[in-house]
C-alpha positions as CSV (number, residue, x, y, z in Angstrom):
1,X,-15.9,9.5,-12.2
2,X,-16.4,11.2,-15.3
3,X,-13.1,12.8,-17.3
4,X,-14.5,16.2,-17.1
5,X,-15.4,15.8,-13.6
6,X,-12.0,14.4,-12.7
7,X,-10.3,17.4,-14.5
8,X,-12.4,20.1,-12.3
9,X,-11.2,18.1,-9.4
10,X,-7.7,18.1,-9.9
11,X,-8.1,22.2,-10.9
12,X,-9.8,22.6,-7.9
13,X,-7.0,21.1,-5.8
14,X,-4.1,22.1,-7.8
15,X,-6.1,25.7,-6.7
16,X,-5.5,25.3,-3.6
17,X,-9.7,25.1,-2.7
18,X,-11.5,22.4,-0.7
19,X,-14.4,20.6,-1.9
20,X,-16.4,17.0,-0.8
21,X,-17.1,14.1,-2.8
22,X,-20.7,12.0,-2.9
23,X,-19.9,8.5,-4.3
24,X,-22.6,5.5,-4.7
25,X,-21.3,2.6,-3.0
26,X,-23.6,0.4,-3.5
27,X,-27.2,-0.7,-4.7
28,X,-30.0,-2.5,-4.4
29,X,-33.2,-3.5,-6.1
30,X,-33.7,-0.4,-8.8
31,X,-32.2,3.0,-8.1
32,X,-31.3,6.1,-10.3
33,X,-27.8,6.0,-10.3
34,X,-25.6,2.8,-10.5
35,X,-22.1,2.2,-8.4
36,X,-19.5,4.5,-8.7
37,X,-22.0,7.6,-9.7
38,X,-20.3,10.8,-8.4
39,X,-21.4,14.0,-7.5
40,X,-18.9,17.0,-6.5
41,X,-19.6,20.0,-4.0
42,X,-17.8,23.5,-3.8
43,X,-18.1,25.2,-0.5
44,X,-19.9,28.2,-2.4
45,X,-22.6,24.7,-3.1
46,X,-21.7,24.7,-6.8
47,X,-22.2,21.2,-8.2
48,X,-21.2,19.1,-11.0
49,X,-22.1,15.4,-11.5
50,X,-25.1,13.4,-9.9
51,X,-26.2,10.7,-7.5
52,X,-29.6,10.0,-9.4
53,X,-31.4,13.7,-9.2
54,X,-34.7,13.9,-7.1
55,X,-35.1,13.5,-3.3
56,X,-31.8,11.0,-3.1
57,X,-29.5,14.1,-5.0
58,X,-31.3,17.1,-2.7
59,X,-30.5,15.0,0.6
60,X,-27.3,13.9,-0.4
61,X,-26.7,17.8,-1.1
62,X,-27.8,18.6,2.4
63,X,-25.0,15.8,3.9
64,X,-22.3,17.7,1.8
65,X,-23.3,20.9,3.1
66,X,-22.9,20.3,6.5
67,X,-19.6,18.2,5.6
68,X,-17.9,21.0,4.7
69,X,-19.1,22.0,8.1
70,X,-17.9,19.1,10.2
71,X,-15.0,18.2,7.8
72,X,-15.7,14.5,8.6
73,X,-12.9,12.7,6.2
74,X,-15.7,9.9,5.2
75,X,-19.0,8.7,6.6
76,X,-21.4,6.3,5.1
77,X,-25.2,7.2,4.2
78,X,-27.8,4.7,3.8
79,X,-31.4,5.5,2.0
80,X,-34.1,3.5,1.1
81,X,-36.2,4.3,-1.6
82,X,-39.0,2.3,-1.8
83,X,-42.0,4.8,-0.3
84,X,-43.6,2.1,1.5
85,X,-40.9,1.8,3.7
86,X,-40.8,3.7,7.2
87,X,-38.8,6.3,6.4
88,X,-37.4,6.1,3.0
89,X,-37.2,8.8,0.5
90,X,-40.5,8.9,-1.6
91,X,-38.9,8.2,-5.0
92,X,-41.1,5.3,-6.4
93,X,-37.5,3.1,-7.1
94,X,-38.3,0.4,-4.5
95,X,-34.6,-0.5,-4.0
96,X,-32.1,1.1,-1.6
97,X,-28.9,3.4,-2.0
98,X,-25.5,3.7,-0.4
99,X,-23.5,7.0,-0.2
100,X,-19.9,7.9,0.7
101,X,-19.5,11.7,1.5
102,X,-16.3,12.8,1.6
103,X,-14.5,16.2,2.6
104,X,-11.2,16.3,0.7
105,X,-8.8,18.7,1.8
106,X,-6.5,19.9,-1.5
107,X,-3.8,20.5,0.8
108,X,-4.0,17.2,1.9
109,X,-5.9,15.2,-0.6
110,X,-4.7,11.7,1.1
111,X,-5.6,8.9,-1.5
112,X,-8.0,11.1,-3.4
113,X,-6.1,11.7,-6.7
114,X,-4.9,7.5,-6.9
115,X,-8.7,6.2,-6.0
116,X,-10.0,8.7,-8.6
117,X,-7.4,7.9,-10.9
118,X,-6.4,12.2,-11.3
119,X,-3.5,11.3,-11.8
120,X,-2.6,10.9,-15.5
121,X,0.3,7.7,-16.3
122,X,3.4,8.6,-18.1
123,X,4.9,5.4,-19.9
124,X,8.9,6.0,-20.5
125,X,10.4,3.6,-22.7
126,X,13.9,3.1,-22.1
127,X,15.4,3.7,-18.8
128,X,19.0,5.4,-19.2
129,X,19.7,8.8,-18.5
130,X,16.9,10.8,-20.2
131,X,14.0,8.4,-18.4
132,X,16.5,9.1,-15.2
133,X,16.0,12.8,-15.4
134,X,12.6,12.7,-16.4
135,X,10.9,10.2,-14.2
136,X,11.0,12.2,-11.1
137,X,10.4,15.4,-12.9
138,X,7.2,13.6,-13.7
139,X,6.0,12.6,-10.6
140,X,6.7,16.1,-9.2
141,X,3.8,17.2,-11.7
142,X,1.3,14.6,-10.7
143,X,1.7,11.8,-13.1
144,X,2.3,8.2,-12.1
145,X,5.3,7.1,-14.0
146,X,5.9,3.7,-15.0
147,X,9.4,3.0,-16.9
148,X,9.7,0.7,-18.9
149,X,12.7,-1.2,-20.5
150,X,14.6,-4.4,-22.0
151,X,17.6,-4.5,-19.7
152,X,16.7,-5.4,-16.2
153,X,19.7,-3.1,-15.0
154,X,17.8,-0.2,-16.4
155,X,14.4,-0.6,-15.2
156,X,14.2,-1.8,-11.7
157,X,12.9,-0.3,-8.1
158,X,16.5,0.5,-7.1
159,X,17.0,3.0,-10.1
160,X,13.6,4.4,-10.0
161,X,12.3,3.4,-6.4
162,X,9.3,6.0,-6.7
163,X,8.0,5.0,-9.5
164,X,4.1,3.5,-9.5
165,X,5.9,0.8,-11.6
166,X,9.1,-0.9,-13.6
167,X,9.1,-3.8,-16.0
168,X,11.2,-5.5,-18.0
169,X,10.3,-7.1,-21.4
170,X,12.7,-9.6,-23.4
171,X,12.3,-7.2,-26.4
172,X,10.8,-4.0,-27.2
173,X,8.6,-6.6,-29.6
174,X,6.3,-6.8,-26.6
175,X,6.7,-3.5,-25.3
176,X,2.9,-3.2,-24.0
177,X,2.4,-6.8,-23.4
178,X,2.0,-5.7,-19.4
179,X,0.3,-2.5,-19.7
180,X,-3.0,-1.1,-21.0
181,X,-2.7,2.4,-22.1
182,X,-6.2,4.7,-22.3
183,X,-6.8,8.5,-23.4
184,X,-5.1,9.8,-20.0
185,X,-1.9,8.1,-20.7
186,X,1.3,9.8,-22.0
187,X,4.0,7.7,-24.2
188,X,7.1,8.8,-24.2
189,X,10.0,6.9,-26.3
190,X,13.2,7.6,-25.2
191,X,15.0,4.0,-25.4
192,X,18.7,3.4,-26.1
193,X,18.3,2.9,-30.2
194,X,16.5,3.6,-33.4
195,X,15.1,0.0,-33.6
196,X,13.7,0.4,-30.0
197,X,12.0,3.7,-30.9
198,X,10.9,2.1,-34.0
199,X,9.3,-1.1,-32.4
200,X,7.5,0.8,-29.3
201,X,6.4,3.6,-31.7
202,X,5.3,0.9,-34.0
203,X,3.0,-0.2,-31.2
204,X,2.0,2.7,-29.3
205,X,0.5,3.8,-32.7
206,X,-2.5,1.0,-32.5
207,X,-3.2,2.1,-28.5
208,X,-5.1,5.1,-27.3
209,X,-3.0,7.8,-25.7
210,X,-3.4,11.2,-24.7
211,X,0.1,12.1,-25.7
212,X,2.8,10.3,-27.8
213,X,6.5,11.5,-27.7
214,X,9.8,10.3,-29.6
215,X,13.6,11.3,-28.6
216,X,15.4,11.6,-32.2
217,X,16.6,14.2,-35.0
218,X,14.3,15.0,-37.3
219,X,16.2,13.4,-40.2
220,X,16.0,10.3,-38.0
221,X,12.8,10.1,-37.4
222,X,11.8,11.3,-40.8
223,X,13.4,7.5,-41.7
224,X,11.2,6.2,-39.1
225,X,8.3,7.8,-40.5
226,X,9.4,6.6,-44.3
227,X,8.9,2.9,-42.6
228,X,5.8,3.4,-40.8
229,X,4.3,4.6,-44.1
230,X,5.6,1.6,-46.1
231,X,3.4,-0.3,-43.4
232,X,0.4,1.3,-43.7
233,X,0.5,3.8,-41.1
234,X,-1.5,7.3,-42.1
235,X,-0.5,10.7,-41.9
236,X,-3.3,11.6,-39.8
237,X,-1.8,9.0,-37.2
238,X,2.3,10.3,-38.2
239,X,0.9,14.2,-37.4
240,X,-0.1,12.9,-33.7
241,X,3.7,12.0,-32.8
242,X,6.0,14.8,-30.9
243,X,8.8,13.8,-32.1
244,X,11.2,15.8,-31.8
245,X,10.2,15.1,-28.2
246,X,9.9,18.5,-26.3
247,X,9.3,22.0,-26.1
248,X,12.6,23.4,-28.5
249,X,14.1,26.1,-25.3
250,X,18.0,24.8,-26.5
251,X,18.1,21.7,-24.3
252,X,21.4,19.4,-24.2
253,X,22.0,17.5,-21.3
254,X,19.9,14.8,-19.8
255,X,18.1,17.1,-17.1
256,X,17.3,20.4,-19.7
257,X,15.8,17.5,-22.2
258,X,13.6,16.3,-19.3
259,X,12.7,19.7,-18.5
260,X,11.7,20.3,-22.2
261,X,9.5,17.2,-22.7
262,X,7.7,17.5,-18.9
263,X,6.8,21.6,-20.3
264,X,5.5,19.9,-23.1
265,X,3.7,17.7,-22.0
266,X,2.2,19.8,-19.1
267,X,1.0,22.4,-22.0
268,X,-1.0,19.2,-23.6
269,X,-2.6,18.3,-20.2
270,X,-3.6,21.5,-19.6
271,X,-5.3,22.3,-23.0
272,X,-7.2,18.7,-22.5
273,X,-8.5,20.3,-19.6
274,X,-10.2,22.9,-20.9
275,X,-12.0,20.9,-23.8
């Protein structure tokens, strides 16, 4: 599924409205659209994405409409589209096509938002009492929430037992060593230390991200920034950092600073959705 298609999906249930998914399964011989093409129906039959266009996209239109008729969960269509074969579509591809439809309910979206990956990852470095308070917080938002840390006391399923993951690394040296970060993922630094911030930072600088946040004082992470320079880091790369981390509403204790960095980072997600 496409970024901007995934974005008008989650809006759409975060809205409260229902809407059904068409997904190529599978594919055989030649066929317009490859595995994992998706097309998305409203119930007013607004569209966005596509199965392959033609006969295959106008019937596979028809099976959504009367979906949001039935409400079936899932049922899968096969077509054929080779036109010298009783009864397939006449497309001229000569291969054949399988469809999921799918009626997702956004009060109930089941294991929508995890198969189509809606929902964005927050990495929190350092598990002590800011990644405590903030981890939940998270997950009450829609992001998956991995924690990770150096001390297997801090980053384990009893202290976070809701989170999609926790790990453990020797040394913040090898911070991402078990995790690939992408342009839907959110950093946010918050370990015990200086050196800590300075060694994931130093990292999560050379990995795509959708948001990148540091805990620290300004005058501390102006030192930080003095170091990065020395290494070569630009200050088209040092303007990307939210550092201090979160929105500035007078925060102190463990919970308000959670509070502060999930606003911000809810205000980035939600101006990457309307790109």
């Amino acid at each position: 599924m496409s970024e901007q298609l995934s974005y008008y999906a989650r809006d759409l249930i975060e809205q409260g409205e229902d809407f059904v998914i068409a997904k190529v399964v599978d594919t055989k011989g030649s066929a317009p659209r490859k595995k994992g093409a998706v097309l998305l129906m409203k119930e007013d039959g607004t569209t966005i994405g596509t199965v392959g266009g033609g006969l295959l996209e106008a019937e596979t239109e028809k099976l959504c409409r009367n979906t949001f008729a039935t409400k079936e969960k899932s049922r899968i269509y096969e077509f054929t589209l080779d036109e010298k074969q009783k009864g397939a579509l006449d497309m001229g591809c000569g291969g054949d096509a399988v469809i999921q439809v799918q009626y997702i309910q956004a009060a109930d979206p089941g294991d929508f938002i995890e198969e189509f990956k809606l929902a964005s990852t927050a990495y929190i470095f350092g598990g002590g009492h800011i990644a405590y308070a903030l981890e939940p917080v998270l997950r009450h938002v829609d992001f998956r929430t991995v924690v990770i840390d150096d001390r297997a006391e801090y980053a384990n399923s009893e202290r976070f037992p809701y989170a999609d993951r926790t790990i453990v690394v020797k040394d913040f040296d090898d911070a991402f060593n078990e995790i690939q970060t992408d342009d839907d993922s959110y950093i946010i630094i918050v370990t015990r230390g200086h050196r800590g911030d300075l060694k994931v930072l130093r990292q999560a600088l050379q990995r795509p991200f959708a948001y990148l946040g540091m805990i620290g004082s300004r005058r501390k992470n102006s030192l930080l920034y003095d170091v990065l320079r020395e290494e070569g880091v630009t200050e088209k790369q040092i303007s990307q950092i939210h550092a201090p981390i979160g929105l500035s509403i007078g925060s102190e204790t463990p919970e308000e600073i959670a509070v502060s960095i999930v606003a911000e980072i809810i205000s980035e997600r939600a101006g990457r959705n309307k790109v």
